[in-house]
N, C-alpha and C positions, 0 to 999 in steps of 0.2 A: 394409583399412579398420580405424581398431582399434575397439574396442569402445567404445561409450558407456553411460555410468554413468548413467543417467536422474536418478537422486538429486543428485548431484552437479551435473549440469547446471541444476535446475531451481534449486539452491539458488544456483547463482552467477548465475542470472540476476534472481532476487531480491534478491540483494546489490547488483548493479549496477544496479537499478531505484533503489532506495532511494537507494543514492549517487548517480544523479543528480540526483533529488527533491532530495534534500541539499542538494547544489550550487549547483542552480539557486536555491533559498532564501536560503544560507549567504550570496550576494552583495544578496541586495536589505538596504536600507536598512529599519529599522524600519518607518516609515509605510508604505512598499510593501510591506511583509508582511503589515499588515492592511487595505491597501488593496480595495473590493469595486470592481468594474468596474460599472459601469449600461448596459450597451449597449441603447440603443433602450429605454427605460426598465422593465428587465427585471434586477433586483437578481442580481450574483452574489455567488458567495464568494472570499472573499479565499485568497493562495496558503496561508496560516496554517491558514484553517480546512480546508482540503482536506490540506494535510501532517498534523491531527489526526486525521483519516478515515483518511487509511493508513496511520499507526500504530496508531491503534484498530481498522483491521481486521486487519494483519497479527500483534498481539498475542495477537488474539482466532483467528486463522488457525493459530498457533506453539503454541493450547494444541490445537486438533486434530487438527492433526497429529500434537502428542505422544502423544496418548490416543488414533489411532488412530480415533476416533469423533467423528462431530459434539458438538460442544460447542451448544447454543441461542445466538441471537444475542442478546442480553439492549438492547433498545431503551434502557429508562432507564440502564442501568450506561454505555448509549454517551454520551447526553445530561450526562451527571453527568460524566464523565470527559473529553469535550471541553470543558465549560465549567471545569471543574478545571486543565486541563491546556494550555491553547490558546493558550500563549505560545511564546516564542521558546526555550524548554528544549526545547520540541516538537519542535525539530526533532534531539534527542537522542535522544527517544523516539522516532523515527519510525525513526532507527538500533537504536538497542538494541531495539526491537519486530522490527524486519524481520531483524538477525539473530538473535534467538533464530525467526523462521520462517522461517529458511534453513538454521538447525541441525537444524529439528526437520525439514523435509523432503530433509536429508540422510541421514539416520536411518529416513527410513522404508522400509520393507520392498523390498524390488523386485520382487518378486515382489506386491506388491498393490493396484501402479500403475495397473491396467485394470478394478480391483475398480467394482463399478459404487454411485452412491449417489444422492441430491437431495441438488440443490446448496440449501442451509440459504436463501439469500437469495432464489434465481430460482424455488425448485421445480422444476426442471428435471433431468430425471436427464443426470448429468454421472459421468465416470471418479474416481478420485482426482489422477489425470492432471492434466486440466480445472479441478477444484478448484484443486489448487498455480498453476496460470495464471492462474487468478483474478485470484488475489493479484501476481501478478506485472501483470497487464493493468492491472489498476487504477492501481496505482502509475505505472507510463508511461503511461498516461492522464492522470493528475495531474497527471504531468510537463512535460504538452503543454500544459494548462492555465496550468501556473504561466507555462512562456513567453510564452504568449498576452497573460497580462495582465503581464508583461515587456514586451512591445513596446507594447503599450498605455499603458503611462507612457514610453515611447520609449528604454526599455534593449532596443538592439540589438545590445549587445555580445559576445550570445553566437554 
């Protein structure tokens, strides 16, 4: 069996979280990118504002990584910067965010992948491991979402 690279792994599965997000965006039409869904009269968010969420957190994910140390989750810098930023450039950002946090947990130690810490959002003590999955989970969580409300204006094309 050969050896696996944890760093490496975690980062190309971040890369191709993000690329799908990407993708799955890069085809909808404008007004379906800000499209909210109302199911059962229960407002969501449009695939746009959820692509702003995973590049605001995988940005905010790539500076932790780098420094090794929780960085604070900073609430208003998030609010400030999705309303800034929560157009169709977004979904640039949502690339250029998730790889510089595919570079930075390429980079990280391997040796301190099992390091134990709380997870900045949950409170929950989590690995650094857990951490980097996070950030991965979410992103293909989003992912699922964007198709949802894909089929829901009746692109079934994917």
């Amino acid at each position: 069996m050969a050896d696996l690279n944890i760093s490496q792994f975690l980062a190309m599965r971040l890369r191709n979280a993000a690329d799908a997000l990407h993708a799955a965006c890069e085809r909808m039409p404008d007004e379906r990118l800000l499209w909210k869904p109302d199911p059962e009269g229960h407002a969501g968010r449009s695939a746009l504002e959820q692509v702003c969420e995973c590049a605001y957190l995988n940005q905010w994910g790539a500076a932790i990584f780098r420094s090794h140390a929780l960085v604070p989750f900073d609430r208003a810098d998030y609010e400030q910067q999705i309303q800034a930023r929560c157009n169709r450039d977004a979904l640039f950002w949502l690339l250029e965010a998730s790889n510089a946090l595919a570079q930075a947990v390429a980079g990280f130690p391997a040796g301190q992948w099992g390091a134990a810490l709380t997870h900045p959002l949950t409170h929950q003590p989590v690995s650094w491991a857990e951490l980097a999955d996070f950030f991965y989970w979410n992103t293909v969580y989003h992912e699922g979402q964007v198709n949802y409300i894909q089929t829901l204006y009746g692109d079934r094309s994917r």
